[in-house]
C-alpha positions as CSV (number, residue, x, y, z in Angstrom):
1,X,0.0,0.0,0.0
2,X,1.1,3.6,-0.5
3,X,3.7,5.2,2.1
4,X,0.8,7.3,3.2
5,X,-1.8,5.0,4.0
6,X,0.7,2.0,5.1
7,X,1.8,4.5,7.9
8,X,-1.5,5.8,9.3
9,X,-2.8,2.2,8.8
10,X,0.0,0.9,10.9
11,X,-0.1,4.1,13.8
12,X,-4.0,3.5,14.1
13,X,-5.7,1.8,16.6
14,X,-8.0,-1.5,16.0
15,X,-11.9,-1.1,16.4
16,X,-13.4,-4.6,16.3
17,X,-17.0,-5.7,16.8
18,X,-19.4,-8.5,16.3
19,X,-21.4,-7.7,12.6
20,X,-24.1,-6.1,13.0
21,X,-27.6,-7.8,13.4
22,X,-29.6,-5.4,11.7
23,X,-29.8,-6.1,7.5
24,X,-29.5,-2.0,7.5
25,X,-26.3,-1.6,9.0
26,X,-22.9,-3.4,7.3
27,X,-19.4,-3.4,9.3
28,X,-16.5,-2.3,7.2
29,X,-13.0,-2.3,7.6
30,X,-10.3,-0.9,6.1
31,X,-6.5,0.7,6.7
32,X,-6.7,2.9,9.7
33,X,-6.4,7.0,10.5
34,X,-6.8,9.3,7.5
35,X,-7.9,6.5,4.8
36,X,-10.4,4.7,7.1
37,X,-11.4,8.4,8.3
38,X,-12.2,9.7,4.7
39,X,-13.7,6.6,3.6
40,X,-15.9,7.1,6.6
41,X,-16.8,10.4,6.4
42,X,-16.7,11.6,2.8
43,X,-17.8,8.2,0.8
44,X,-19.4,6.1,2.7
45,X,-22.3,8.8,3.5
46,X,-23.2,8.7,-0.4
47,X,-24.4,4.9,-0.3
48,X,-26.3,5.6,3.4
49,X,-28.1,8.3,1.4
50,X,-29.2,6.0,-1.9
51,X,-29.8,2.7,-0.2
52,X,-30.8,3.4,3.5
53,X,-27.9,1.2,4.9
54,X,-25.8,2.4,7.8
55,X,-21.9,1.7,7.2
56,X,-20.3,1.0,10.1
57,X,-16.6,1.3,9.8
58,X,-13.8,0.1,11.3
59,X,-9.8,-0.2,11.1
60,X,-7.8,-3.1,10.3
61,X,-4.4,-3.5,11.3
62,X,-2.0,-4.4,9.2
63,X,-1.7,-7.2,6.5
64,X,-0.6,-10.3,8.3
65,X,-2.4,-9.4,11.7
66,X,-5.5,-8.7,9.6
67,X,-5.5,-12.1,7.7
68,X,-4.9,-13.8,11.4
69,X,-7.6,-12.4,12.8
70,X,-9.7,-12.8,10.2
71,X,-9.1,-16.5,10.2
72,X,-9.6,-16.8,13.8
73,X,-12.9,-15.4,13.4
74,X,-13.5,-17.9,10.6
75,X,-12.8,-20.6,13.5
76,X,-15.6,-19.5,15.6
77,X,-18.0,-18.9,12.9
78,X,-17.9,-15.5,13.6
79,X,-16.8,-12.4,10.8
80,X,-15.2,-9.0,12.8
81,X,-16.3,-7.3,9.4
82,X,-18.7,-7.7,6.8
83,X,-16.3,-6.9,4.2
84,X,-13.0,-5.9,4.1
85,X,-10.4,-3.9,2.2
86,X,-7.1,-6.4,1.8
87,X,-4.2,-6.4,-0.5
88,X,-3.3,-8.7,-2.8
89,X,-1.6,-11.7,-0.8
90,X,-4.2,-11.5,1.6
91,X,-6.9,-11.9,-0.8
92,X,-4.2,-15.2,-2.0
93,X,-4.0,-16.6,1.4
94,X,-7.9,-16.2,2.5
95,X,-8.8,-17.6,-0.7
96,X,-6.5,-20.8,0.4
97,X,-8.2,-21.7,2.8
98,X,-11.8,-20.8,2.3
99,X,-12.4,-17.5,4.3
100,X,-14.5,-15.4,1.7
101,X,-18.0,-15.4,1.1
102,X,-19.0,-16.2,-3.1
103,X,-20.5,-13.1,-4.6
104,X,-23.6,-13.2,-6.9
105,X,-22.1,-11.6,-9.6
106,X,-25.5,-9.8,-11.1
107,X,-26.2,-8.1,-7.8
108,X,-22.4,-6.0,-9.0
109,X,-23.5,-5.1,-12.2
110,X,-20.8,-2.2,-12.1
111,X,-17.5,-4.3,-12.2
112,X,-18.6,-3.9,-16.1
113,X,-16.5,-0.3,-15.6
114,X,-13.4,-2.2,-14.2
115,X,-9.8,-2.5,-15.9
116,X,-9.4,-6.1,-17.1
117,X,-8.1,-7.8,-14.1
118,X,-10.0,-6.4,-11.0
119,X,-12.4,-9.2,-10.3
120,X,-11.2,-12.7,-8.6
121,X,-12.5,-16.1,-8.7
122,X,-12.1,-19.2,-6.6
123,X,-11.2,-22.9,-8.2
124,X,-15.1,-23.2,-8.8
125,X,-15.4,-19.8,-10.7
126,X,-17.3,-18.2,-7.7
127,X,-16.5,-14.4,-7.7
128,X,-14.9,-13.4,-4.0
129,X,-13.1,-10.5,-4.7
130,X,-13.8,-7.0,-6.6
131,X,-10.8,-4.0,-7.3
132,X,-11.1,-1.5,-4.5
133,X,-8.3,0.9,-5.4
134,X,-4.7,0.4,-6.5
135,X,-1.9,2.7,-6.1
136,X,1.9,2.5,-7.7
137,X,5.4,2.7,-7.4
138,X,7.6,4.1,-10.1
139,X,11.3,5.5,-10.9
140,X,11.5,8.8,-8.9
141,X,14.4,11.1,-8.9
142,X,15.9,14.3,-7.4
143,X,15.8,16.6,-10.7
144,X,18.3,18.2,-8.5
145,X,20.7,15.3,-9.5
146,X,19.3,14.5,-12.5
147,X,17.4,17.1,-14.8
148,X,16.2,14.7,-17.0
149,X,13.8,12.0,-16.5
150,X,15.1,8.3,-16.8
151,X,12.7,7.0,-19.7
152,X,13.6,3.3,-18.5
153,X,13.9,1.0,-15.5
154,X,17.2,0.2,-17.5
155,X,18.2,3.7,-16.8
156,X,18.8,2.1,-13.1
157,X,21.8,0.2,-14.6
158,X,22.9,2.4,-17.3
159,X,22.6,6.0,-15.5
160,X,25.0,7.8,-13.2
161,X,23.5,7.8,-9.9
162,X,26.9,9.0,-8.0
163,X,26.2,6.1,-5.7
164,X,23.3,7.7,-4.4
165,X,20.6,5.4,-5.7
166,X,18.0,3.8,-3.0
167,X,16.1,0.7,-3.5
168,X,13.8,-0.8,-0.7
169,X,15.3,-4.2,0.9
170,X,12.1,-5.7,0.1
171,X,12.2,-8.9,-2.3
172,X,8.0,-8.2,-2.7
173,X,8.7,-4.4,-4.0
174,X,8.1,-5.3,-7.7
175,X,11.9,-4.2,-8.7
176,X,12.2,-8.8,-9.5
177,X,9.5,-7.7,-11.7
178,X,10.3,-4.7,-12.9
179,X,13.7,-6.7,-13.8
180,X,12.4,-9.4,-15.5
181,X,10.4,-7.3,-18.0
182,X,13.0,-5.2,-18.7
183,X,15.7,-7.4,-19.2
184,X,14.5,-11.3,-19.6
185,X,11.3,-10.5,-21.4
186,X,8.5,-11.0,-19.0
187,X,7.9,-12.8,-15.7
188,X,8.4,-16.4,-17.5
189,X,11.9,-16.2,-16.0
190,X,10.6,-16.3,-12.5
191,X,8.8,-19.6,-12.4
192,X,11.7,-21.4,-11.0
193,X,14.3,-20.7,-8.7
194,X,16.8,-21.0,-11.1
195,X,15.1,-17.8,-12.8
196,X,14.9,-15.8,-9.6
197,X,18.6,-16.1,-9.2
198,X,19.0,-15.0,-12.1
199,X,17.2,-11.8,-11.5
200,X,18.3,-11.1,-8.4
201,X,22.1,-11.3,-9.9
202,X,21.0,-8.9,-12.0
203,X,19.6,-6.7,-9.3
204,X,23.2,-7.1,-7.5
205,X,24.7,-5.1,-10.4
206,X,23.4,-2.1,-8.7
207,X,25.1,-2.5,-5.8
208,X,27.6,-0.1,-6.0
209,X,24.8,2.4,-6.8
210,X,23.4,2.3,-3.9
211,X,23.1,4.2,-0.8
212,X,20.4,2.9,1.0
213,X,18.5,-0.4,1.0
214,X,15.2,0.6,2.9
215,X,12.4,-0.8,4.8
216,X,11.6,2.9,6.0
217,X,9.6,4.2,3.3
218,X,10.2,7.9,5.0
219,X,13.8,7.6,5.1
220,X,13.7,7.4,1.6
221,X,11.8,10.2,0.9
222,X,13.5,12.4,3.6
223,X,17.1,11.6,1.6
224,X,15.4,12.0,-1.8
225,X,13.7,15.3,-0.9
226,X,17.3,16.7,0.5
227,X,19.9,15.3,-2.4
228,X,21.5,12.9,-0.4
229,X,19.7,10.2,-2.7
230,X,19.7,10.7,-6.2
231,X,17.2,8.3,-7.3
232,X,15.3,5.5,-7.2
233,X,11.8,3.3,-6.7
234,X,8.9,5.2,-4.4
235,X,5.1,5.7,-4.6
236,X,4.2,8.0,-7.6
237,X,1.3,9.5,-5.1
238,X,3.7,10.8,-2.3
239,X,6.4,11.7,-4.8
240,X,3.6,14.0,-6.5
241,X,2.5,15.6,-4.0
242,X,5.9,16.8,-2.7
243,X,7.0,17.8,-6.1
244,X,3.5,20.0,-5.6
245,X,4.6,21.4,-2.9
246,X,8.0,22.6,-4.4
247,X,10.3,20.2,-3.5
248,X,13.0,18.9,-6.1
249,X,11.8,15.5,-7.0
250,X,10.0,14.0,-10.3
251,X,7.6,10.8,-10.3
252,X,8.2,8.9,-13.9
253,X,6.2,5.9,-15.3
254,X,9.2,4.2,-17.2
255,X,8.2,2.8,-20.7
256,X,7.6,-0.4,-19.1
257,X,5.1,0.5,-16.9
258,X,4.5,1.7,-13.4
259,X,4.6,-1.2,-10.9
260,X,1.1,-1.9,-9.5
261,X,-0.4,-2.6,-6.2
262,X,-3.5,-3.2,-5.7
263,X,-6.3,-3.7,-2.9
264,X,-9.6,-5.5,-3.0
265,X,-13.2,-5.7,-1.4
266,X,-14.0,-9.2,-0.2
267,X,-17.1,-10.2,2.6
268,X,-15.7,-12.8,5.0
269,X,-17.7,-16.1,4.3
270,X,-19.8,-15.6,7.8
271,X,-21.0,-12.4,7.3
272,X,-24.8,-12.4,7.5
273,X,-25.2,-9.6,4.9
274,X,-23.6,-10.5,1.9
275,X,-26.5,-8.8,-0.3
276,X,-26.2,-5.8,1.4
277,X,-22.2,-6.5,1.0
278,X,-22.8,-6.3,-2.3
279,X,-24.6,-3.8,-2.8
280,X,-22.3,-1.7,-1.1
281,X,-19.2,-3.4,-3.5
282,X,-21.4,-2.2,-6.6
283,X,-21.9,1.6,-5.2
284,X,-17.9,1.7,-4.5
285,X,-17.4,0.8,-8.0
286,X,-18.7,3.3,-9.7
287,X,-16.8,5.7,-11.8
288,X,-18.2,8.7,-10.2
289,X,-17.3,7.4,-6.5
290,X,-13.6,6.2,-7.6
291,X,-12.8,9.7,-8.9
292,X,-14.2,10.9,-5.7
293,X,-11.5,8.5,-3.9
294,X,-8.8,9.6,-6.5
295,X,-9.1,13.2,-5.7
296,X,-9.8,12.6,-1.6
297,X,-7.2,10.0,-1.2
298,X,-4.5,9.5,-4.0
299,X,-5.3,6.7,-4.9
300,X,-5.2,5.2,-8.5
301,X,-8.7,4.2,-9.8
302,X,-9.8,0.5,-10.9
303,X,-12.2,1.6,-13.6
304,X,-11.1,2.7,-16.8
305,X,-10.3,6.2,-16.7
306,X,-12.9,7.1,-19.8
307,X,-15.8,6.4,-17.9
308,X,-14.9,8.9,-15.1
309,X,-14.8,12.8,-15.0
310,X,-11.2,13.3,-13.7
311,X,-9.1,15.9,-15.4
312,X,-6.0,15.5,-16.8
313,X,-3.7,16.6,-13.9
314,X,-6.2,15.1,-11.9
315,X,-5.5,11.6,-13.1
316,X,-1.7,11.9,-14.1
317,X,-1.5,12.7,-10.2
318,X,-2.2,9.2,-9.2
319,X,-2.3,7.1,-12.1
320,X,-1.4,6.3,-15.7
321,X,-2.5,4.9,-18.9
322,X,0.4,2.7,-19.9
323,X,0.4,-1.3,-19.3
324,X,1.2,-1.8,-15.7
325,X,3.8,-3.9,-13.8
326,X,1.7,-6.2,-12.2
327,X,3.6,-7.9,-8.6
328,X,3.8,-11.9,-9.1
329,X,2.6,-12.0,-5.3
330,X,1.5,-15.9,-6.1
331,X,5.1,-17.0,-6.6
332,X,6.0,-14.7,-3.8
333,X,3.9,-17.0,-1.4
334,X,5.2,-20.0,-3.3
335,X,8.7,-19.0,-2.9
336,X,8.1,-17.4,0.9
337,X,10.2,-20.0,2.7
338,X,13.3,-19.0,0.3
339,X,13.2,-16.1,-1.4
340,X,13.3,-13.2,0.8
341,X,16.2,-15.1,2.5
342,X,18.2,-15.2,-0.8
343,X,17.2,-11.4,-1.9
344,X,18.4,-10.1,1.5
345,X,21.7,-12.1,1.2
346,X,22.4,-10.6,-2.3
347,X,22.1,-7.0,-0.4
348,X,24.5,-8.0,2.4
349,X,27.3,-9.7,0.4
């Protein structure tokens, strides 16, 4: 998730509660502090208004803690929410071991505006999971350092950085993907782990270009923002809105694409109002409601951007039109018990 909503999500305390009993009021979670706030009190009042349903909402902690909870509750036969905003390897995990509700898929008659992509099925072909909101990281730079935009992810390798290049220590950042498109054609080469070594030997070529291998996303942007990084991957959103503010950094969508996360509604599969749950799912996916979330929260729509009224600033500020890098978080999971292990030991050789 972005840098902005990670953060409050992760300072912000948990609200939990048994789902309501009434069929007019739905629980809903999602990342805490100014994103569930907003949610809460500029969109969620417009689907109160149409449909007469009272949204409850609630905030999650974060990712892992979330999934374990929600899987405890699935134990007791309980649900702390009747749906719930999760990112993409939660939505892998709970869908492993059965924790989402099925969706009727004519009672969400607007995932018709989605981008190819944004709605998930189980083995059956049951829909459990529609596109929420997505959000990306991209090549930023201190124009500073470098007055002219990179125009490639290659440009990592081929560009001189002074040694001042930061890249996040995080094997599950998209940079293995970003890699393999840009140099081994696709993400082919990371269906084995004699692939993935390959890419992340290819990633150690930028060693000696870098300053900083972070897991603070604000120490990043601190040493961008002051010149003593010259470059390298961050979320797009953040970057734009300090290079708004005045400060000497540029956001670029390289000619490969953007890299891509994404977040998704799903109803835990003992909520009592999955109707309602859907209902909710089809107001949210409207064009008109994720504009409204792109301008109040930075957040990259899911529905193509020709159905919606956002200028062109307006949408260039969070998003972009080119073919995204989408994060292979399946053989992440597949992978878990090796490769983060191997990626970190390429950093500290």
């Amino acid at each position: 998730m972005s840098y902005a909503i990670k953060h409050i999500a992760l300072a912000a305390g948990l609200a939990l509660g048994a789902t309501a009993a009434s069929a007019e009021e739905i629980t809903v979670s999602a990342w805490g502090g100014f994103f569930e706030e907003t949610l809460r009190d500029v969109i969620y009042p417009g689907f109160t208004a149409e449909t007469g349903i009272e949204v409850r909402s609630i905030a999650q902690p974060a990712d892992q803690a979330w999934l374990t909870q929600l899987t405890n509750a699935a134990r007791a036969k309980t649900a702390p929410a009747d749906l719930s905003l999760v990112a993409d390897e939660v939505l892998i995990r709970g869908e492993a071991i059965g924790l989402w509700a099925p969706l009727d898929a004519a009672q969400i008659p607007n995932t018709e505006n989605l981008m190819d992509g944004f709605t998930k099925t189980d083995a059956e072909g049951n829909l459990i999971a529609v596109g929420a909101l997505t959000w990306y990281t991209t090549f930023v730079t201190n124009t500073d350092a470098a007055p002219e935009a990179p125009t490639s992810w290659a440009d990592l390798w081929t560009g001189d950085w002074d040694g001042k290049l930061g890249l996040t220590s995080n094997s599950n950042s998209g940079l293995m993907e970003a890699t393999a498109l840009t140099f081994f054609g696709g993400y082919d080469i990371m269906e084995t782990r004699e692939g993935l070594e390959q890419v992340i030997a290819k990633i150690a070529e930028l060693k000696p270009q870098v300053k900083l291998w972070y897991r603070d996303e604000g120490q990043f942007q601190q040493g961008l923002e002051a010149g003593e990084l010259n470059g390298g991957l961050y979320y797009h959103d953040v970057t734009s809105l300090s290079a708004a503010d005045g400060l000497p950094v540029r956001s670029t969508f390289p000619k490969e694409g953007g890299i891509l996360g994404d977040a998704y509604w799903i109803v835990p599969r003992d909520s009592e109002h999955v109707e309602a749950a859907a209902q909710f799912i089809n107001y949210m996916s409207r064009p008109e409601v994720q504009a409204e979330m792109a301008r109040n929260l930075g957040i990259a729509p899911v529905v193509r951007r020709d159905t919606m009224d956002l200028t062109d600033e307006e949408f260039a500020s969070v998003s972009s039109d080119g073919t995204p890098i989408r994060n292979q978080t399946a053989i992440h999971l597949r992978e878990s018990d090796w490769l983060p292990d191997a990626y970190l030991e390429m950093i500290s050789k």
